[in-house]
N, C-alpha and C positions, 0 to 999 in steps of 0.2 A: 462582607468582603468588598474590599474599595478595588476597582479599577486602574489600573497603571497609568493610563494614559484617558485623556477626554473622548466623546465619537467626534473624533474629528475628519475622518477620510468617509467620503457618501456611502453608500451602499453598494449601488449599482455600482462603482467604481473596483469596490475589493470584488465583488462578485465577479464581475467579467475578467480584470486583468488575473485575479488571481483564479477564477475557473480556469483560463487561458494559460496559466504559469502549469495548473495541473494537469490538463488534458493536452500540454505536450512532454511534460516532462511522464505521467505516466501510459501517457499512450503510447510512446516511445520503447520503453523497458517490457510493456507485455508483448512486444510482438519478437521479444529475443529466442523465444521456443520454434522460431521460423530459421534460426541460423543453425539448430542445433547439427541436423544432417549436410548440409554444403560446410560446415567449417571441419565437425570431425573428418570430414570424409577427404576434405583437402588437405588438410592436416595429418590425413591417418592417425586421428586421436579417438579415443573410444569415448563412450556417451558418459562415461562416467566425469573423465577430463571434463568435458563442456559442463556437465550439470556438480562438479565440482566449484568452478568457477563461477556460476550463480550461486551457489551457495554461498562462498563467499561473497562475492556480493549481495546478499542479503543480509549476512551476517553483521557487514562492514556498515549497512544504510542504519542496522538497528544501533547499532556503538554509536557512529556518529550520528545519526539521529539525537542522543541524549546532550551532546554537546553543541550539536545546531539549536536544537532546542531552549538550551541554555542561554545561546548564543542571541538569539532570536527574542527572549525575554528580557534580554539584560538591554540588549544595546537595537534592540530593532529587528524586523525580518528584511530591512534593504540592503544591507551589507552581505547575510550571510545566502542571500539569491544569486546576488552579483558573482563573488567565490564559487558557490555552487555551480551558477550555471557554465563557467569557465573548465571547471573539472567534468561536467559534462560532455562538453566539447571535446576536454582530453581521453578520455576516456573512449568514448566511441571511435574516437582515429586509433589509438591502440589497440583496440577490438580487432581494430580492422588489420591490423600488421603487427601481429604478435606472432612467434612463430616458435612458440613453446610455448608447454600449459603453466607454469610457472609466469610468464611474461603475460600470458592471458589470461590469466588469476589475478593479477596485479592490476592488468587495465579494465577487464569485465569486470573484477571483481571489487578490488581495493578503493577504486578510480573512480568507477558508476554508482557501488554503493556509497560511498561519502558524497557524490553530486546530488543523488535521489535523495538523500536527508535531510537535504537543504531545499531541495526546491516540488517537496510534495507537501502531505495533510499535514506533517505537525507545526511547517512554520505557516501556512497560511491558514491553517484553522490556529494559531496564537492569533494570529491580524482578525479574526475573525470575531475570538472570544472579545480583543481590547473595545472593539469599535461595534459591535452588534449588541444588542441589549436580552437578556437572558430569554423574555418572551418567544425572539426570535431567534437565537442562538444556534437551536438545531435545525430548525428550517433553511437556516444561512449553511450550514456546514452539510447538511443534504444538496444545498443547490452544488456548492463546491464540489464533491464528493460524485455527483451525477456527470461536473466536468472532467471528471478523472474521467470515468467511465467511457463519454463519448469521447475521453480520447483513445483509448481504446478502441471503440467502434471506427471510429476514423483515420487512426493510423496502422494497424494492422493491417488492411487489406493495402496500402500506401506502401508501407514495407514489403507485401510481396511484390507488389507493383516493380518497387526498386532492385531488388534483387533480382526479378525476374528479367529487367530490361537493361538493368547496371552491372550486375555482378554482386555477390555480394559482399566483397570490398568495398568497391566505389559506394555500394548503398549505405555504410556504415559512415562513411568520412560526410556523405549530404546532410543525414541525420546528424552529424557534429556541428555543419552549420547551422541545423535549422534550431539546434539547444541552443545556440546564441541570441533566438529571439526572446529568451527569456529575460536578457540582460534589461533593454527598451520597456517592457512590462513591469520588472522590480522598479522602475521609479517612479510606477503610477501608486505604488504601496509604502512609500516612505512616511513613516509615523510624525510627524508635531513633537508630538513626547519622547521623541528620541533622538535627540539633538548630541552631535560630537561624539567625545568617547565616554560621555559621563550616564554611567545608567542609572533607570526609573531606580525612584524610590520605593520599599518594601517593605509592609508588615512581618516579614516573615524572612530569615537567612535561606540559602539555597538546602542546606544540611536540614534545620527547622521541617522545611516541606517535605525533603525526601524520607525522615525518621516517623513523620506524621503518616503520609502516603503507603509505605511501607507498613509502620504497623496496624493497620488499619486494613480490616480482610476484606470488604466488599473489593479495595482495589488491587487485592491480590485474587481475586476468583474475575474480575475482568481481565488481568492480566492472563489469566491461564485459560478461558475463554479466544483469547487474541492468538495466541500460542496456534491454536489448532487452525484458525481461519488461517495464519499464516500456513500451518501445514499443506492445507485441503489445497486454496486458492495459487500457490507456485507449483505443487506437485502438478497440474491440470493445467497451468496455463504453459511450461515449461515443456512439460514431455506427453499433452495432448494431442501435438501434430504426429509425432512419431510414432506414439499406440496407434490412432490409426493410417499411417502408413503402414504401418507391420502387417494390418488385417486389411490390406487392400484397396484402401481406400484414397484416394488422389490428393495431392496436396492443397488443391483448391477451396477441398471442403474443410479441411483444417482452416485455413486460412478464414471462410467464411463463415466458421465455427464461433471462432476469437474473437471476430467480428459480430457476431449475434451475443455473445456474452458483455461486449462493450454496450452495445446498442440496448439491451432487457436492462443493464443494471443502470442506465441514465434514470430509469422510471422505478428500480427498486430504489435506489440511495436514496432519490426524492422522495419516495413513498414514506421511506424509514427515515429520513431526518424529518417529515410532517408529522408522523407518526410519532414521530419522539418527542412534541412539543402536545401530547392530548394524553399519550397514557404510557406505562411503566416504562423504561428503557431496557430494564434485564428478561421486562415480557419479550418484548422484538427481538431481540439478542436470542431470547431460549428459542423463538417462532425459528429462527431464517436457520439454526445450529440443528437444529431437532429435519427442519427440512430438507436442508441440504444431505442428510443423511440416508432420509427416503428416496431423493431424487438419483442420489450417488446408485445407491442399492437398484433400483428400476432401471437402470444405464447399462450396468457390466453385467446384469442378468437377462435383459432384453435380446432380440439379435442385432447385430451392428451393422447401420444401413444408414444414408444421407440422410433419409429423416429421421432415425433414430437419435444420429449426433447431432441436427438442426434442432429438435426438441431439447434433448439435453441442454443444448447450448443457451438456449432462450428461456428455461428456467431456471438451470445455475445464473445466467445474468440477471435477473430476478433477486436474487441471494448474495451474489458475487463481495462485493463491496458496500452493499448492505448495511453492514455490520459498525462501520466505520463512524456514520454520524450520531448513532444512539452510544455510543461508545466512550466516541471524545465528548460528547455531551452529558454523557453519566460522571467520566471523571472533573468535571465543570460543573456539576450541580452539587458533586460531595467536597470540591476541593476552592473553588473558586476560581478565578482565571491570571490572578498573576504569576504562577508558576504552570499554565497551562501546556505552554510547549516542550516546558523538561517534563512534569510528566509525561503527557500527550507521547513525546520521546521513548520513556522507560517501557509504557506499555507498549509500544509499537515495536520495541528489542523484544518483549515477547513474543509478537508476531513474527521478529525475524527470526529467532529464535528457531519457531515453528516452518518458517521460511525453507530455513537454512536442512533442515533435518528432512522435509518434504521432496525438494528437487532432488538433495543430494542422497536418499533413499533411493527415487526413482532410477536413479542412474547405477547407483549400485546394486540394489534387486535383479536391477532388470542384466546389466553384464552378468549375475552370476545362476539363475535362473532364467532367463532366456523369455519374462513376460512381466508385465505390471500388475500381476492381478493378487501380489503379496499387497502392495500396498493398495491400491483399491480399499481394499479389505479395514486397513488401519485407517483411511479417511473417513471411513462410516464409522466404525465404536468409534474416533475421535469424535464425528459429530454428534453423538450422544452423551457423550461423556461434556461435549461444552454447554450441550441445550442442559444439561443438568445444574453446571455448577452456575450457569449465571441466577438461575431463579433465588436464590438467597441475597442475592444482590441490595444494597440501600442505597437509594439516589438522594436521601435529606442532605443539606446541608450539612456538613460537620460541623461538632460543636466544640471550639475553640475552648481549651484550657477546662474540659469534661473528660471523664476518664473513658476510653472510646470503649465499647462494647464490643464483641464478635455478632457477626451475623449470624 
């Protein structure tokens, strides 16, 4: 498989600006599970409304994700950051001054999830695959992947900050400016090979890959893998501060909770994108799927106390996002990388997918059952059911114009 474009942009260069492009764009969106109680409650909207509208917006980052994606192969990932980070911006000011859940579906959801498509893993791990050389590949999309993480760790507790001393209005519209520094950062990522409106040249039509991709099972049991990590990881980061507010516990520790799960998975993703350059991909995948399942179960059968959710939190962060660099890295070893960000893309609509059905579960269980502990329940056989399907997994090369086999 020939490359799109030459390494022409340094290393250190995509790593920093574009860890930098992730750990704010997604340090930003995990700490949304902190508006959930101040905006229902200003609103008089019930948790479902709120966790409605993440849903939709996750549902919206996976759609458009496939066509960021696309977008991002064809013609560059500089153009579709710039766009992105713009509906960013729009996005979080109508967060902030929406005054129906309709209008707040629209801006959380329609608005954030098409900005998050554009300016997280799939288009900066595409700049990653063109310009990093397979050796290093996954080690480069672990380093990335770890800047998601610490943004997490560092903007969540940033966010209560603001909320707590702005309002949380005003803390929504700051956050709008501050997604505009993504715009200055997109232009340290502008490809050589991607000059005007004329796109890279292709062995392969966009339809071509997707027919190949598609019938080919190893990247249909990744996808359905992705699926539950989307499930587990929004259910938990979404309506974690509210389970334990309900049983007593202060908002602070939520806060420092989400925080210790950014901060463990800076050193899981790494772990797992080195990890993924020495042995199997579908092993780490089955490892972090199969654990997370143990750790879930040790959690809601413990009793619930600051160090109970302080542990928790620092070994979910461990697992968190994990997942992420052996993943787009598997679908890079069986597919090769000039269709990496539509794929990259499609499987990630799995995740939202899984997204979308997680939060917006939690919200509805819980208004009509009065607890979370229906879904709990489903986040662990999920986990087992992913550590399952990834072991069949093949990370060889596919072989081009060979009748493909099932796993």
């Amino acid at each position: 498989m020939t490359s799109t474009t030459k390494t022409t942009l340094p290393l250190a260069r995509i790593l920093i600006c574009g860890g930098l492009i992730v750990t704010l764009s997604m340090g930003i969106r995990h700490g949304f599970g902190l508006w959930l109680q101040p905006i229902t409650q200003a609103n008089d909207w019930t948790r479902e409304a709120f966790a409605l509208a993440i849903a939709v917006q996750n549902i919206s980052w996976g759609i458009a994700g496939i066509f960021a994606g696309m977008a991002a192969d064809r013609f560059g990932a500089f153009r579709v950051l710039l766009v992105c980070a713009a509906l960013y911006a729009a996005g979080l000011v109508g967060m902030a001054h929406a005054t129906t859940p309709l209008m707040f579906s629209l801006t959380t959801g329609v608005l954030l999830g098409m900005a998050q498509a554009g300016t997280t893993y799939a288009v900066i791990f595409g700049v990653i695959g063109r310009n990093v050389s397979a050796e290093r590949r996954s080690w480069a999309m672990g380093i990335a992947a770890a800047a998601g993480s610490f943004g997490q760790f560092l903007m969540v507790p940033v966010e209560g900050f603001l909320i707590a001393r702005f309002g949380w209005q005003e803390a929504l519209v700051i956050l709008g400016a501050a997604a505009l520094l993504i715009v200055p950062l997109a232009f340290a990522l502008r490809e050589p090979g991607f000059s005007g409106s004329t796109p890279a040249k292709r062995d392969q039509s966009i339809g071509q890959a997707l027919t190949e991709a598609f019938k080919y099972p190893s990247f249909q049991l990744l996808m359905a893998g992705y699926f539950v990590c989307g499930f587990q990881v929004v259910f938990i980061g979404v309506h974690l501060p509210s389970y334990l507010k309900d049983h007593g516990l202060s908002p602070q520790v939520a806060s420092y909770a989400l925080a210790l799960v950014g901060l463990f998975n800076v050193f899981g993703t790494y772990i797992a994108g080195t990890l993924g350059q020495r042995m199997p991909k579908k092993n780490i995948l089955s490892f972090i799927y199969f654990a997370r399942a143990v750790v879930i179960t040790v959690f809601v059968m413990a009793p619930l106390t600051p160090t109970s959710v302080y542990l928790f939190a620092a070994t979910m962060g461990l697992l968190w996002l994990s997942t992420v660099p052996p993943t787009t890295a598997a679908v890079a070893s069986i597919f090769g990388i000039q269709h990496l960000s539509m794929l990259g893309g499609f499987v990630f609509f799995s995740h939202q997918i899984g997204s979308f059905l997680g939060v917006w579960l939690g919200g509805y269980l819980y208004d009509r059952t009065g607890s979370y502990d229906v879904v709990w329940m489903i986040t662990i056989a999920l986990g087992v059911f992913a550590g399952l399907v990834n072991l069949p997994v093949k990370e060889a090369a596919i072989q081009r114009g060979a009748a493909l086999k099932a796993t």
